[in-house]
C-alpha positions as CSV (number, residue, x, y, z in Angstrom):
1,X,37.1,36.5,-24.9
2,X,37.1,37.3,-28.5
3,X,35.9,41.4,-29.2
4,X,33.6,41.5,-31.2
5,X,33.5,44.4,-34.2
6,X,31.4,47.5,-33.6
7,X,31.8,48.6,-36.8
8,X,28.5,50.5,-38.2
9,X,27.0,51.3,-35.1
10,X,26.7,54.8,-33.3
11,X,26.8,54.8,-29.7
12,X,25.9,57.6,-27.3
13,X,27.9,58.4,-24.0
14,X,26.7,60.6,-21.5
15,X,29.6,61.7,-18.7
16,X,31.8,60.5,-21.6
17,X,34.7,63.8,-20.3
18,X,36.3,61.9,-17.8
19,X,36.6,58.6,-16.1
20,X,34.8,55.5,-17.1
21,X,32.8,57.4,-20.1
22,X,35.6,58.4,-21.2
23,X,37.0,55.2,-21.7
24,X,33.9,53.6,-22.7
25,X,34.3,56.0,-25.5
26,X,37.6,55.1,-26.4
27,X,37.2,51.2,-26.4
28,X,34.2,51.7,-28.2
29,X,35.6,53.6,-30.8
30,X,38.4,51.4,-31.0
31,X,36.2,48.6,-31.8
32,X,35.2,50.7,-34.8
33,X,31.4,52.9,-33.9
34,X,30.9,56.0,-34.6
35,X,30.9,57.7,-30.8
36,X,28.5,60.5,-29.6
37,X,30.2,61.7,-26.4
38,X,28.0,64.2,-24.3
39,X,29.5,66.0,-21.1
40,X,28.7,69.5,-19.2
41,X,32.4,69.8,-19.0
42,X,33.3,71.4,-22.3
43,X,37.0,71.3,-21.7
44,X,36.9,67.5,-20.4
45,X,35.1,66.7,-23.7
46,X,37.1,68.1,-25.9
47,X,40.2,66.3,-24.2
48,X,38.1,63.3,-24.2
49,X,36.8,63.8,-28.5
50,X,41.0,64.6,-28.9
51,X,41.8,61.3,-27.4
52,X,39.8,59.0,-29.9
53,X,39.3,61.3,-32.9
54,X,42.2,59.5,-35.0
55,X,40.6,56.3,-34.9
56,X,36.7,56.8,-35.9
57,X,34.2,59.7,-36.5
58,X,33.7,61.4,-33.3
59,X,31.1,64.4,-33.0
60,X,30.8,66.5,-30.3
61,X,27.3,67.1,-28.3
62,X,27.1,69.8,-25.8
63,X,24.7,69.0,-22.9
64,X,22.6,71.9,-22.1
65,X,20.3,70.0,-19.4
66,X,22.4,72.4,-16.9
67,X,21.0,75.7,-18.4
């Protein structure tokens, strides 16, 4: 199956710190969108924002539904 471009879109992850939201967030990003990548573990999401920064415009969104 052919992948299709995601270029020009913004996508949201929730959970995106670890497991499959984390790589949802790197195939997506990969394909070119601008990722939002939202986790309540801070140092998961920044490993997770490290991981696909090089490739597209990544910006981190703390959760604060915990507080």
């Amino acid at each position: 199956m052919r992948k299709r471009s995601l270029s020009g879109l913004v996508v949201a992850i929730t959970g995106g710190g670890a497991g499959i939201g984390a790589a949802i967030a790197a195939q997506t990003a990969a394909r070119g969108a601008r990722v939002a990548i939202g986790d309540l573990d801070k140092a998961a999401l920044e490993a997770a924002i490290a991981g696909v920064a090089t490739s597209v415009a990544v910006y981190f969104v703390p959760n604060a539904a915990a507080d």
